[in-house]
C-alpha positions as CSV (number, residue, x, y, z in Angstrom):
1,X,17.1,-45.6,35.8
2,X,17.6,-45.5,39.5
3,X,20.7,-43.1,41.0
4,X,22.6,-46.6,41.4
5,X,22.8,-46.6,37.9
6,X,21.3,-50.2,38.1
7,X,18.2,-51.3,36.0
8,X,15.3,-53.0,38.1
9,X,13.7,-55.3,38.2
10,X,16.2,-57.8,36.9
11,X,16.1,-59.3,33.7
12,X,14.9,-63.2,33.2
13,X,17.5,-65.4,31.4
14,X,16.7,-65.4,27.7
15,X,13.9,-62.5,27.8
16,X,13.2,-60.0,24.5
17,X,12.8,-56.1,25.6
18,X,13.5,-52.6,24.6
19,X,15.9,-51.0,27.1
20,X,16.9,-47.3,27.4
21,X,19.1,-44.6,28.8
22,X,17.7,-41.3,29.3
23,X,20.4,-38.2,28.6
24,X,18.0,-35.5,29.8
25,X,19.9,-34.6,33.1
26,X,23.3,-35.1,31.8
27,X,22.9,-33.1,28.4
28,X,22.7,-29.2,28.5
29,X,19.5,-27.4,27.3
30,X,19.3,-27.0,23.6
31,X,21.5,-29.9,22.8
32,X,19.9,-32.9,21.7
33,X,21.5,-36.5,20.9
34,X,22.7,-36.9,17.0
35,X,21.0,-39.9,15.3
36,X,24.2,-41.3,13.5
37,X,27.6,-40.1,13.1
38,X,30.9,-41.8,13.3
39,X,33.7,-41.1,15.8
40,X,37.1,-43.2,15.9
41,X,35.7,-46.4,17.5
42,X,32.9,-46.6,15.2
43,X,29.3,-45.5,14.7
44,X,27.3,-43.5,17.1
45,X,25.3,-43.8,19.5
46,X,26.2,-47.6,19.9
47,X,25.0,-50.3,22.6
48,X,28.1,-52.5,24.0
49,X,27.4,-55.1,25.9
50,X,29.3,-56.6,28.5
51,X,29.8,-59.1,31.6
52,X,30.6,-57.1,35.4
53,X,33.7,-59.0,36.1
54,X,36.9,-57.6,37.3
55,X,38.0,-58.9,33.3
56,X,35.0,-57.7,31.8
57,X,34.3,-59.6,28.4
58,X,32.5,-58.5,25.4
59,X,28.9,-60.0,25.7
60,X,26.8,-58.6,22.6
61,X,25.7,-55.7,21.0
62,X,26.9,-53.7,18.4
63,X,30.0,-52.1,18.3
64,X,32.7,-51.8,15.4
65,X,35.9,-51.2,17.3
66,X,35.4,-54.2,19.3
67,X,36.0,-56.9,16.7
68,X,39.3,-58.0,18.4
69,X,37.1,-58.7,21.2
70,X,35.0,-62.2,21.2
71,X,31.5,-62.2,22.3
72,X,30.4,-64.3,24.9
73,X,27.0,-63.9,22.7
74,X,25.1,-64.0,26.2
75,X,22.9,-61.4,24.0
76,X,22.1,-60.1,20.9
77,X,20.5,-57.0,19.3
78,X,18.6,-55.6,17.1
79,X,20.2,-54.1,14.4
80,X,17.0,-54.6,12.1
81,X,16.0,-51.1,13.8
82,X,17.5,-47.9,15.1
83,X,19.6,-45.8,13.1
84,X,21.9,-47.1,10.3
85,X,21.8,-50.6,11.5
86,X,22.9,-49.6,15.1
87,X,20.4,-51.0,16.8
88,X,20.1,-47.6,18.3
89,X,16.8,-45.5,18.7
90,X,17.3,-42.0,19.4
91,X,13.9,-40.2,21.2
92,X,14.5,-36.8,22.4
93,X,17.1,-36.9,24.6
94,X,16.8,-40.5,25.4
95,X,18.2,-44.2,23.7
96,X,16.6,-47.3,23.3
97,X,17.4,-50.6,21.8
98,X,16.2,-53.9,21.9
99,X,18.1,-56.8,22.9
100,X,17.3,-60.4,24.1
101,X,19.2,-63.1,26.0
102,X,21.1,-63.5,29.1
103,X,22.8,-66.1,31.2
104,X,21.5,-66.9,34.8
105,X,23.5,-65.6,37.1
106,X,24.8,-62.9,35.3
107,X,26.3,-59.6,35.8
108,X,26.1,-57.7,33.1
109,X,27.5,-53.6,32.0
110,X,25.3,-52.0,29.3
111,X,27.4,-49.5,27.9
112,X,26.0,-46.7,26.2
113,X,27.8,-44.7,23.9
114,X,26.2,-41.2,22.2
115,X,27.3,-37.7,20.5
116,X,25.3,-35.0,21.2
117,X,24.5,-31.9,18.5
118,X,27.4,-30.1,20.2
119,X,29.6,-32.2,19.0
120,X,30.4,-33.9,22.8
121,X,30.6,-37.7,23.5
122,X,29.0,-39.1,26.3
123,X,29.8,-42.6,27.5
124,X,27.2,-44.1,30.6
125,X,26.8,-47.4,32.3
126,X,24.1,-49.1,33.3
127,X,24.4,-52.6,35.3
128,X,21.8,-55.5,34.8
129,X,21.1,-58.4,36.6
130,X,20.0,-61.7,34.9
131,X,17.9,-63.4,37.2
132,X,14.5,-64.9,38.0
133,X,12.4,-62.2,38.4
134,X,9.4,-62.5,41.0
């Protein structure tokens, strides 16, 4: 991940990969990421999912205090994998998940959401671009 906080290359409409966020420079030594725990939106760490508009709209991914919110369902992931049905892979200090889709054209906010052994929450965005890639 770049400093712009954007993900390159792009990402081709409807495409299957793993993407991550690595925590290493934001977390203090010693502290790690916790696999699974539940804070008052839902379960952690969590992958949310959403368009870059000035109204951003719910576009996938897994999250439980977003119910109220209607998926565009531009993607979905995997929640065959990761921890406790999150969808979620914790490595070290780092988070992965897999997701697939995506709508030409596309702006889209991948919103990463984790609690770290000290009991801190840490919320990052990363922006993604769906579009042909060269």
């Amino acid at each position: 991940m770049p400093l712009t906080r954007r993900y390159a290359p792009e990402w081709a409409p409807g495409d299957t990969s793993t993407i991550g966020m690595d925590f290493s420079a934001l977390i203090p030594p010693g502290i790690g990421i916790v696999h699974i725990a539940f804070d008052s939106i839902g379960a952690v760490p969590r992958l949310e999912i959403w368009t870059n508009r000035a109204q951003p709209v719910f576009a996938g991914g897994w999250s439980d205090g977003m119910k109220a919110v209607a998926s565009t369902g531009d993607f979905t992931l995997d929640t065959t994998i990761g921890e406790a049905g999150t969808g979620v892979i914790v490595v070290r200090r780092t988070v992965y998940a897999q997701v697939s889709g995506g709508l030409l054209g596309t702006d889209y906010q991948f919103r990463w959401i984790i609690m770290d052994t000290a009991g801190n929450r840490w919320m990052r965005t990363g922006l993604l671009l769906c579009s042909l890639t060269s």
